[in-house]
C-alpha positions in Angstrom: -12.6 16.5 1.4 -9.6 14.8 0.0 -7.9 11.9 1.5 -5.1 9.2 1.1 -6.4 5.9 1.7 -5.0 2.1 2.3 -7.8 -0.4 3.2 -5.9 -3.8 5.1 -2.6 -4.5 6.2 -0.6 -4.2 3.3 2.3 -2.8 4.8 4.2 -2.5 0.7 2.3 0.4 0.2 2.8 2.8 2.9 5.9 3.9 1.6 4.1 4.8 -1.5 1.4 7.0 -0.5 2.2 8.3 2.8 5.3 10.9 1.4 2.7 12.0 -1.0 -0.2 12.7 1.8 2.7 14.2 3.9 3.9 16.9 1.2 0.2 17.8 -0.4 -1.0 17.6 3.1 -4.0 15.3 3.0 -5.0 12.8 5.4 -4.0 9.1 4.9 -7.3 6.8 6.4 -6.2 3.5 7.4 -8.2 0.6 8.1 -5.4 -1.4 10.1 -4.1 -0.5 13.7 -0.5 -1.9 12.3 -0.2 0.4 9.5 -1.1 3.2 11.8 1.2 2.5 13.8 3.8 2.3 10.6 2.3 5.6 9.7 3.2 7.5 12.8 6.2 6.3 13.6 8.1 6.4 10.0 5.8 9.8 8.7 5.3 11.8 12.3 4.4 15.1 10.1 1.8 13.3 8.6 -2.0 13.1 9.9 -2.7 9.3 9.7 -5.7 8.2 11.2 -8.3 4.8 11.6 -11.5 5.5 10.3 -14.2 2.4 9.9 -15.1 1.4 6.3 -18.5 2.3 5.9 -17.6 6.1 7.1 -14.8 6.5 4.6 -16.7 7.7 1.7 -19.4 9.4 3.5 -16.4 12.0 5.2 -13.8 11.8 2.2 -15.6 12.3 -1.4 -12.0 12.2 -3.5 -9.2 9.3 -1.9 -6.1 8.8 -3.3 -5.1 5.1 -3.4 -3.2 2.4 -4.5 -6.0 0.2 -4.9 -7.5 0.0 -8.4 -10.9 0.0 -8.8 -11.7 -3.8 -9.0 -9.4 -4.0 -5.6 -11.1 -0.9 -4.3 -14.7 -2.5 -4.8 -13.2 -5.5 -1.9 -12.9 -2.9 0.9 -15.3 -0.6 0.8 -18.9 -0.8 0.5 -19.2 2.2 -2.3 -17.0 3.9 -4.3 -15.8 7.7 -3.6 -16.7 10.4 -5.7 -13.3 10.7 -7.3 -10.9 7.9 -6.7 -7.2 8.5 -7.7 -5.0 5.8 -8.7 -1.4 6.5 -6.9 1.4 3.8 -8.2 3.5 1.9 -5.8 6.5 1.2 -7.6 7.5 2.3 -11.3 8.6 -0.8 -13.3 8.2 -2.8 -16.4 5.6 -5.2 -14.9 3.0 -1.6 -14.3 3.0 -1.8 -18.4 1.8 -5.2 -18.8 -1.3 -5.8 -20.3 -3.4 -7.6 -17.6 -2.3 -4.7 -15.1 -3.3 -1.9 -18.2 -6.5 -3.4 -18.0 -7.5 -3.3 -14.6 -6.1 0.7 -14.6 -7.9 1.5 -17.8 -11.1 1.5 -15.2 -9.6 4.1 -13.4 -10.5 7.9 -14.7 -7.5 9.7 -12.7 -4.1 8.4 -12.3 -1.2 9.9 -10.9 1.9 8.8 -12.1 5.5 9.2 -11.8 6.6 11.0 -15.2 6.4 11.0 -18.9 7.4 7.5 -19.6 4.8 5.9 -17.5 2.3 9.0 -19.0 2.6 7.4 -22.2 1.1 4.6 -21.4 -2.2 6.2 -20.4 -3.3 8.7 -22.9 -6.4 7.5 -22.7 -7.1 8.3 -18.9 -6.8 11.6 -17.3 -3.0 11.9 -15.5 -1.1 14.1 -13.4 2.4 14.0 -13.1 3.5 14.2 -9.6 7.4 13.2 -10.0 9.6 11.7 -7.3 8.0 12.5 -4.6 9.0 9.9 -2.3 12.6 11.3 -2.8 12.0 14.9 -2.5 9.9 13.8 1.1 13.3 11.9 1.9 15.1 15.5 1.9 13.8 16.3 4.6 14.7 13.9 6.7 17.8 13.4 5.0 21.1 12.5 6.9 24.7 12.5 6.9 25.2 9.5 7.3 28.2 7.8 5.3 27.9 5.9 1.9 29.1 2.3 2.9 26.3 -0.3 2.5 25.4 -2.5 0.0 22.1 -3.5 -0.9 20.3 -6.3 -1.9 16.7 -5.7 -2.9 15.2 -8.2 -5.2 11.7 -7.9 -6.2 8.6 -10.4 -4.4 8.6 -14.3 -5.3 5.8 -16.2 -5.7 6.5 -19.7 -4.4 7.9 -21.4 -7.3 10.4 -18.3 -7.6 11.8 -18.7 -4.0 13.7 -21.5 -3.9 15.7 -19.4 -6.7 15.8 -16.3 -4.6 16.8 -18.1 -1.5 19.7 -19.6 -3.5 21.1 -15.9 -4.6 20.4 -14.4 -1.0 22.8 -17.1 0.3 25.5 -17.2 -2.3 25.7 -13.3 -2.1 26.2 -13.2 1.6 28.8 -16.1 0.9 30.3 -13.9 -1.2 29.9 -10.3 0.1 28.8 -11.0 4.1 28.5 -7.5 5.2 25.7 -7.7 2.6 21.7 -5.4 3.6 18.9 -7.2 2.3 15.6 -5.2 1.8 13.0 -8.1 1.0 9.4 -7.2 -0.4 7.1 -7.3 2.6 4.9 -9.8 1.1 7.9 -11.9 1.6 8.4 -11.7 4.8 4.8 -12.4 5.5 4.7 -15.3 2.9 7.7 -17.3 3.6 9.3 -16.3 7.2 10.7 -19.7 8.2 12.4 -19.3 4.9 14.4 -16.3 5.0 15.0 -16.6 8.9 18.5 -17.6 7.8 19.6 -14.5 7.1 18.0 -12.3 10.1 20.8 -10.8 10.8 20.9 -9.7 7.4 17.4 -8.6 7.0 16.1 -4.9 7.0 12.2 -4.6 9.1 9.4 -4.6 6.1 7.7 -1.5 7.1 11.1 0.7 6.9 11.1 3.3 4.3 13.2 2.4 1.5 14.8 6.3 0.6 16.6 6.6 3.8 17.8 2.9 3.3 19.0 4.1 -0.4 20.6 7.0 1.1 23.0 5.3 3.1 23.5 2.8 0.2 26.8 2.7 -2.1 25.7 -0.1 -4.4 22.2 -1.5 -5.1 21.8 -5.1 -6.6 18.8 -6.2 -7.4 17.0 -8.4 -10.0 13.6 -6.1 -11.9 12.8 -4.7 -8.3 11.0 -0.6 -8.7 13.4 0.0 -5.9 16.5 -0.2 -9.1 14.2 2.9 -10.2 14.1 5.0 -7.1 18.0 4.3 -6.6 18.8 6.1 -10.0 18.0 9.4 -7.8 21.4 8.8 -6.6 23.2 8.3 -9.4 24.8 5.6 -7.8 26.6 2.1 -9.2 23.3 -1.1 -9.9 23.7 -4.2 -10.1 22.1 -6.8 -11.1 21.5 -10.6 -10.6 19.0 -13.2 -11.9 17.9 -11.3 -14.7 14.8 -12.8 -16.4 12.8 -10.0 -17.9 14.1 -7.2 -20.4 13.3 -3.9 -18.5 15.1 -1.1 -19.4 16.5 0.0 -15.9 19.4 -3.3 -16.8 21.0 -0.7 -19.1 21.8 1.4 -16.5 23.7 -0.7 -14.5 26.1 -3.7 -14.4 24.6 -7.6 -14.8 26.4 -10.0 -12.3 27.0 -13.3 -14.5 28.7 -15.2 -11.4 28.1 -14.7 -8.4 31.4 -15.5 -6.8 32.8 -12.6 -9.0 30.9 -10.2 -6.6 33.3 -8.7 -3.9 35.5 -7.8 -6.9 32.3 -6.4 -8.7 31.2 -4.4 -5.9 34.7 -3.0 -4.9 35.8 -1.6 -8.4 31.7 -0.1 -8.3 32.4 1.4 -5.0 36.0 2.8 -6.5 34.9 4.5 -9.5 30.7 5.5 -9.0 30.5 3.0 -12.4 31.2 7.1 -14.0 30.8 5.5 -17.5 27.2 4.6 -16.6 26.2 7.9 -15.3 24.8 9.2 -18.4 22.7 6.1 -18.8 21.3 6.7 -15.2 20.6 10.2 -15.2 18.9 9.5 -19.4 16.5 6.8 -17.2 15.7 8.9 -13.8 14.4 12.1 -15.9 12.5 9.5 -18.2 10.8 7.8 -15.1 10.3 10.9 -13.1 10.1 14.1 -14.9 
C-alpha cells in the first residue's frame, strides 16, 4: 500500500504533501494529533489519519515524504520498501550542495519540473508539476484581488533582528500590509513577531488560497515567490542576499519608504513588461 507520510509536528510541510495525497488519492499517516487536525480541517477530501510509528511500515510498504532519508532514519524504526522524496518548496537553496547530498541517498524523487529534474539525473524522478495549484482549483474563490503580501523566507536567529526590521518598516510604509511568516518562525521567535499580530496570517493556513486573493507578493528568496508566478502577478522583492533566478521576474525594492508608490503603480499596470519573464520561469519550475 502507498501512503503520504509526515512523522512530528512540522506544520511547514502539510501544505506540501497533503494536495498531492488529496489528488492521487493516497493516505497521508501522521504521527501528531496537531497536524491531524491541520489535515482535516484545511484538506477535508483527504483521508488523513494517526497511525503509531512502529505500524507505519509494516501497513504502508511505499510512503511519500518530505523527509530525506537521513531525517527519515529519526522517526521510524525501519525504512519502507520504497520511500519517495516529495519537495516542500522549489528554490535555489534545494540545489545547494549540502542539501544534493543528503537527496543523492534517496532512489525516487518527485519533483516539480524540468529545472529541478536537472539536477538529479542521477536518481530516478517523476515530474509531478504544480500540484499544489491545480488542488487550489478546486477550492478556488472569487474573492477580489486586493491584498498584499509579505512572505519572506525562515530566519535563523542572527537573521531576525534583520527581518523584524523590514516587517516593521513595511507596515510603516504600507499598513494594510498580510504577512505570511514561515511556521518555524512562529514557533521559534513568538514574543518577537507578536508586534505585528494583527498583521500575521495562522502558520498552518494553506498558502494557494492566500496567493489567490493576493495582488502583489514581496518577499525576499522565499519558494512561496515560485508558487505566486502561477498568477502571473506583480513580485517584489526586499532584502535580497542570494542570486536566485525568481529576482528576474520581478521588481527589487531598494528603499523601503518608496513602497506604497511601488506597490500602487504594480497594482495599476500587472508589472505587463515582466509577464514574459514570469510565465519563461513558471513553465521552467513546473512543467
Amino acid at each position: 500500500m502507498i501512503a503520504g507520510f509526515i512523522g512530528g509536528d512540522y506544520e511547514q510541510l502539510l501544505d506540501h504533501i497533503a494536495p498531492l495525497c488529496a489528488l492521487k488519492k493516497f493516505p497521508l499517516i501522521l504521527t501528531s494529533p496537531n497536524m491531524l487536525r491541520s489535515a482535516r480541517d484545511f484538506y477535508p477530501d483527504l483521508v488523513s489519519q494517526l497511525c503509531p510509528i512502529d505500524q507505519i511500515t509494516k501497513r504502508f510498504t511505499t510512503l511519500i515524504t518530505p523527509h530525506h532519508k537521513q531525517w527519515r532514519q529519526t522517526l521510524l524504526p525501519q525504512e519502507p520498501n520504497t520511500a519517495i522524496w516529495c519537495p516542500h518548496g522549489h528554490s535555489y537553496k534545494t540545489y545547494d550542495s549540502e542539501f544534493r547530498k543528503l537527496l543523492a541517498e534517496e532512489t525516487h524523487l518527485y519533483v516539480y519540473g524540468k529545472s529541478m529534474q536537472r539536477h538529479f539525473t542521477s536518481i530516478s524522478t517523476e515530474v509531478v508539476g504544480d500540484y499544489r495549484f491545480l488542488y487550489n482549483l478546486r477550492r478556488k474563490s472569487n474573492l477580489e484581488k486586493t491584498s498584499v503580501l509579505f512572505a519572506p523566507t525562515w530566519a535563523t536567529e542572527e537573521e531576525l533582528p534583520e527581518l523584524i526590521d523590514t516587517t516593521a518598516m513595511l507596515l510603516m510604509a504600507y499598513p494594510m500590509l498580510k504577512i505570511k511568516l514561515h511556521p518555524r518562525v512562529h514557533h521559534l521567535y513568538p514574543d518577537a513577531i507578536s508586534t505585528f499580530s494583527a498583521h500575521l496570517i495562522a502558520p498552518n493556513e494553506p498558502i494557494h488560497p492566500i496567493l489567490d486573493t493576493t495582488s502583489v507578493l514581496i518577499t525576499d528568496h522565499s519558494s512561496i515567490g515560485y508558487d505566486f508566478l502561477a498568477y502571473d502577478r506583480p513580485l517584489l522583492f526586499v532584502n535580497i542576499a542570494e542570486n536566485d533566478p525568481l529576482h528576474a521576474a520581478g521588481t527589487v525594492i531598494d528603499a523601503i519608504e518608496d513602497c506604497p508608490e511601488i506597490i500602487e503603480e504594480a497594482i495599476a499596470t500587472n508589472h505587463h513588461h515582466l509577464s514574459t519573464k514570469r510565465s519563461w520561469l513558471y513553465r521552467e519550475t513546473f512543467a
